[in-house]
C-alpha positions in Angstrom: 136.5 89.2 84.7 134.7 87.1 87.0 134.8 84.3 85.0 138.8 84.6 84.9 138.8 85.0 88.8 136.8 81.6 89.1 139.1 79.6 86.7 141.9 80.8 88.7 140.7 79.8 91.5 140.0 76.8 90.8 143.1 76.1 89.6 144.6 77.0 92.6 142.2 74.4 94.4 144.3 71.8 92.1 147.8 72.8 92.8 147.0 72.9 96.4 145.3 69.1 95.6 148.4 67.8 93.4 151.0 69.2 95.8 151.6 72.3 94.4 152.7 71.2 90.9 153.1 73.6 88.5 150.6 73.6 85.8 151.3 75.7 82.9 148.7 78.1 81.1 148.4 79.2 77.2 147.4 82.7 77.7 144.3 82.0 75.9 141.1 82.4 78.2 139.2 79.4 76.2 142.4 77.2 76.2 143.4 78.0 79.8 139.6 77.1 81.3 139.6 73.6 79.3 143.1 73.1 81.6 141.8 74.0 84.6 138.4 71.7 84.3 140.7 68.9 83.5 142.3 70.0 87.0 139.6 70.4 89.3 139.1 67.2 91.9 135.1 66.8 90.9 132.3 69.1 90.1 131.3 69.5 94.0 134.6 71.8 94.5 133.4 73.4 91.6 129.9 73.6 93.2 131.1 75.1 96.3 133.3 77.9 94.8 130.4 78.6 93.0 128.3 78.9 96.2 131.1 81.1 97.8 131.2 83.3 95.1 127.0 83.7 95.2 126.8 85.0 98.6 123.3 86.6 99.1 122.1 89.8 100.3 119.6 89.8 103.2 118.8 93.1 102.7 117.9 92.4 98.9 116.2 89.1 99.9 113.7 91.0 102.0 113.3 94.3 100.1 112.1 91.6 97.2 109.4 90.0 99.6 108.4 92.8 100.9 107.3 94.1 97.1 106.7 90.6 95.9 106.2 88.1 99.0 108.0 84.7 97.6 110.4 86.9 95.6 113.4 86.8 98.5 112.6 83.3 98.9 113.2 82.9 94.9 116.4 84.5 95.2 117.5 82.1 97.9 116.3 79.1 95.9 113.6 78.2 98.3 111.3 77.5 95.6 108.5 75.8 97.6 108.4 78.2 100.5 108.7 81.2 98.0 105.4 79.7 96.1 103.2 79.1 99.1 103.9 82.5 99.9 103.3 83.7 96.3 99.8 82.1 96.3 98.7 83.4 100.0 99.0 86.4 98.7 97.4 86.4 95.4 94.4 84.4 97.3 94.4 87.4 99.8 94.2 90.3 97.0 92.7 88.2 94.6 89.7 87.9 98.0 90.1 91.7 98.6 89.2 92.6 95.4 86.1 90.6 95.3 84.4 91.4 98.5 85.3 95.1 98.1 83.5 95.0 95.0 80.3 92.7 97.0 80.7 96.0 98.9 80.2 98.4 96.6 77.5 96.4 94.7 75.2 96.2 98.1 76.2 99.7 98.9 73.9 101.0 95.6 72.0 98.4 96.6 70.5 99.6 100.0 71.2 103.5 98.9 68.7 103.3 96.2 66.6 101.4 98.0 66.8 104.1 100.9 66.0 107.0 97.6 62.8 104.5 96.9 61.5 104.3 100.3 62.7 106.7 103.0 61.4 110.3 103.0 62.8 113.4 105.2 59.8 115.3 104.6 57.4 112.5 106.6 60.1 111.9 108.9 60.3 115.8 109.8 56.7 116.6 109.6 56.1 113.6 112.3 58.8 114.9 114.1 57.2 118.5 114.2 53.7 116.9 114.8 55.2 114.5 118.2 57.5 117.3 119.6 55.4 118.3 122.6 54.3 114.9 123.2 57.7 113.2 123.3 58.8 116.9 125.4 56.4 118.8 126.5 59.2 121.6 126.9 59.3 122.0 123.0 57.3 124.5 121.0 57.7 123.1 117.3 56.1 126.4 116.1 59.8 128.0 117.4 61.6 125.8 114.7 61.2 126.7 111.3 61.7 123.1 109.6 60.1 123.4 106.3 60.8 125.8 104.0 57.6 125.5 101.2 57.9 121.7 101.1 61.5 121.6 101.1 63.1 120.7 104.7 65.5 123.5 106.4 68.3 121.0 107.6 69.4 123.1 110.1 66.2 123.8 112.0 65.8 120.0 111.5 68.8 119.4 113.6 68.0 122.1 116.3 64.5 120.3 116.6 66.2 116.8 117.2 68.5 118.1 119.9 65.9 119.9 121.9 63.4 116.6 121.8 66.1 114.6 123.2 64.9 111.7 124.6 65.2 108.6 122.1 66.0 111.4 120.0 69.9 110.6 120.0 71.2 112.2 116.7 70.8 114.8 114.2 70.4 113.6 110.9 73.5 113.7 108.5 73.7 115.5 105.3 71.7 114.0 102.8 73.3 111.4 100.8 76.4 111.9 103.1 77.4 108.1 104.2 76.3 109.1 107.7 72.6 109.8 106.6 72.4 106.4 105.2 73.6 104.4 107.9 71.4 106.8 110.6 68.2 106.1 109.0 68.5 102.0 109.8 70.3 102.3 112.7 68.6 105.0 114.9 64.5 104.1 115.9 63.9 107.8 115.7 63.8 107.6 112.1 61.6 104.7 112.0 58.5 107.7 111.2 60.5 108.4 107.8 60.0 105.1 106.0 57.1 104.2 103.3 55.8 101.5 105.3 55.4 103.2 108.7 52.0 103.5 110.4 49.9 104.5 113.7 47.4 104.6 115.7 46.7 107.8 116.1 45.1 107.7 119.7 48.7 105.6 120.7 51.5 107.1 118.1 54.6 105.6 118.0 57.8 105.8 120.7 61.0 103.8 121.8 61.7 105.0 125.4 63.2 102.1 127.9 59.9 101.6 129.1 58.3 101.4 125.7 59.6 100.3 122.5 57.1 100.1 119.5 57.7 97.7 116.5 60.3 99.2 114.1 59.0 98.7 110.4 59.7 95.9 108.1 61.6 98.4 105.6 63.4 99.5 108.8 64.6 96.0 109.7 65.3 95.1 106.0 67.4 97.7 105.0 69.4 97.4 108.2 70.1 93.5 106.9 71.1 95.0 103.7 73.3 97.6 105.4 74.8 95.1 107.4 74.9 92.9 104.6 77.2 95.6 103.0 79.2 96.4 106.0 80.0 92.4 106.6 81.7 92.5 102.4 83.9 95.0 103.7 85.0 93.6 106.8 86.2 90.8 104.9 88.0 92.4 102.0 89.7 94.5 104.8 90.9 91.2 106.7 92.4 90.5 103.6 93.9 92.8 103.0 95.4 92.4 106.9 96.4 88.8 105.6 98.5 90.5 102.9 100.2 92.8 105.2 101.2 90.2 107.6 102.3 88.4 104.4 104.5 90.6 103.1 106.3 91.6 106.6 106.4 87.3 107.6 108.2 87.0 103.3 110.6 89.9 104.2 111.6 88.8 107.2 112.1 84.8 106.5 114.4 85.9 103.4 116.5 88.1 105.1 117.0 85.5 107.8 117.4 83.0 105.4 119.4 84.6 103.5 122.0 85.1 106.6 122.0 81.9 107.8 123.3 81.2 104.7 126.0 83.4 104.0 126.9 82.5 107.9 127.8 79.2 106.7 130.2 80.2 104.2 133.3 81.8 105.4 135.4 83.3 102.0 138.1 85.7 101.7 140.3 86.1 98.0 143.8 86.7 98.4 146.8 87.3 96.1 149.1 84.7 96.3 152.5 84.8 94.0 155.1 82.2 92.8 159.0 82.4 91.9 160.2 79.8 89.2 163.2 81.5 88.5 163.5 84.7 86.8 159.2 84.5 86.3 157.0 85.5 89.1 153.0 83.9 88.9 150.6 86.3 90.8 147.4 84.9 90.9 144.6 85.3 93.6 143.2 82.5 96.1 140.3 81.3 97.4 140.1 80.7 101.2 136.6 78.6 101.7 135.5 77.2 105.3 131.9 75.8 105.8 130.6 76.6 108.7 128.3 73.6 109.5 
């Protein structure tokens, strides 16, 4: 049908461009279009019925970049824009994926090497043993922390919060993503790693007046932690970039798209002609480019 609807158009171009002369059709589709070809000025009338007849869809255009950024600028026939926005955004996932999986590699990384060298039960039995000293308002004997040689979290955390002090936080659930990045972050569980070591006529402490060397398994899993949170922070900018991408894709096809269609004013009419007792109604192409 639309093919029927171009051919008479065109044909209707013609008349209009041979002075209206009558040109006289078969009534067979194939026989009819080879007539009107023969009839049509050159192939850019042609070309810009075409056009007319393709107006886009801005709201397609940018429902297509916003899945698929390049997509709306493929269906406008902006091939090159369309591609560098295609690649931008396969270099952003393509970057996401790899950092978030750097991530999670260093993640296990420093977690097991937490398992292999950090221990609750030294931490909390230095903490039981420096209670007084760090406050001398705390009885540790009031605090039942170990339970056999297991360690009662609870009392563990009641502990921490009546030292105070440099004693900022209670320590997280074990294994719990908080209790991993506590112990490398916080001095007052520098006593908990393998490494650590005193005097024991000057023990350890970290007040503003005083602050005692943190351990080298301390300051190296705090790298790696970093390390860890640093792959992250990149796959999530990446996946920023791929947001933007997808939003800056929608919106240039939709706009491209309407400039376009702004350019082209159409409108299909039926027009009719008498020769005699026979009456032609055929419909008609108005085209004005808006430039």
């Amino acid at each position: 049908m639309k093919l029927l609807v171009v051919i008479m158009i065109i044909l209707n171009m013609s008349l209009f461009a041979q002075n209206n002369d009558k040109i006289d059709l078969s009534g067979s589709l194939n026989i009819d279009q080879l007539i009107a070809s023969k009839n049509v000025s050159s192939t850019e009338d042609e070309k810009m019925l075409i056009d007319a007849m393709q107006k886009r869809t801005p709201i397609l255009a940018a429902v297509m970049s916003l899945a698929v950024p390049g997509a709306g600028q493929f269906y406008n026939e902006d091939y090159i824009k369309g591609g560098i926005l295609f690649l931008i955004d396969a270099a952003a996932l393509t970057t996401a994926i790899i950092y978030d999986g750097k991530g999670n590699d260093q993640t296990d990384y420093f977690e097991s090497f937490a398992e292999a060298h950090w221990d609750v039960r030294a931490y909390a039995r230095w903490t039981m043993n420096n209670a007084t000293r760090i406050n001398p308002e705390v009885d540790p004997s009031q605090f039942n922390v170990f339970n056999g040689d297991d360690v009662n979290w609870g009392e563990l955390n009641r502990l921490e919060n009546a030292v105070g002090n440099y004693y900022s936080h209670q320590l997280a659930g074990y294994q719990e993503q908080q209790y991993y990045e506590m112990i490398g972050k916080y001095t007052q569980f520098n006593p908990g790693w393998d490494d650590f070591t005193e005097d024991p006529d000057d023990p350890f402490t970290y007040t503003h007046t005083r602050k005692d060397p943190l351990t080298e398994r301390f300051i190296y899993y705090a790298g790696q932690r970093g390390e860890a949170n640093d792959f992250y922070n990149t796959a999530s900018k990446a996946v920023l970039v791929m947001v933007v991408n997808h939003i800056i894709s929608a919106v240039e096809a939709a706009w491209t798209s309407a400039k376009f269609n702004k350019k082209i004013d159409a409108g299909i009419t039926l027009e009719k002609t008498t020769y005699g007792l026979f009456t032609d109604i055929y419909p008609s192409l108005h085209v004005r480019l808006n430039l």
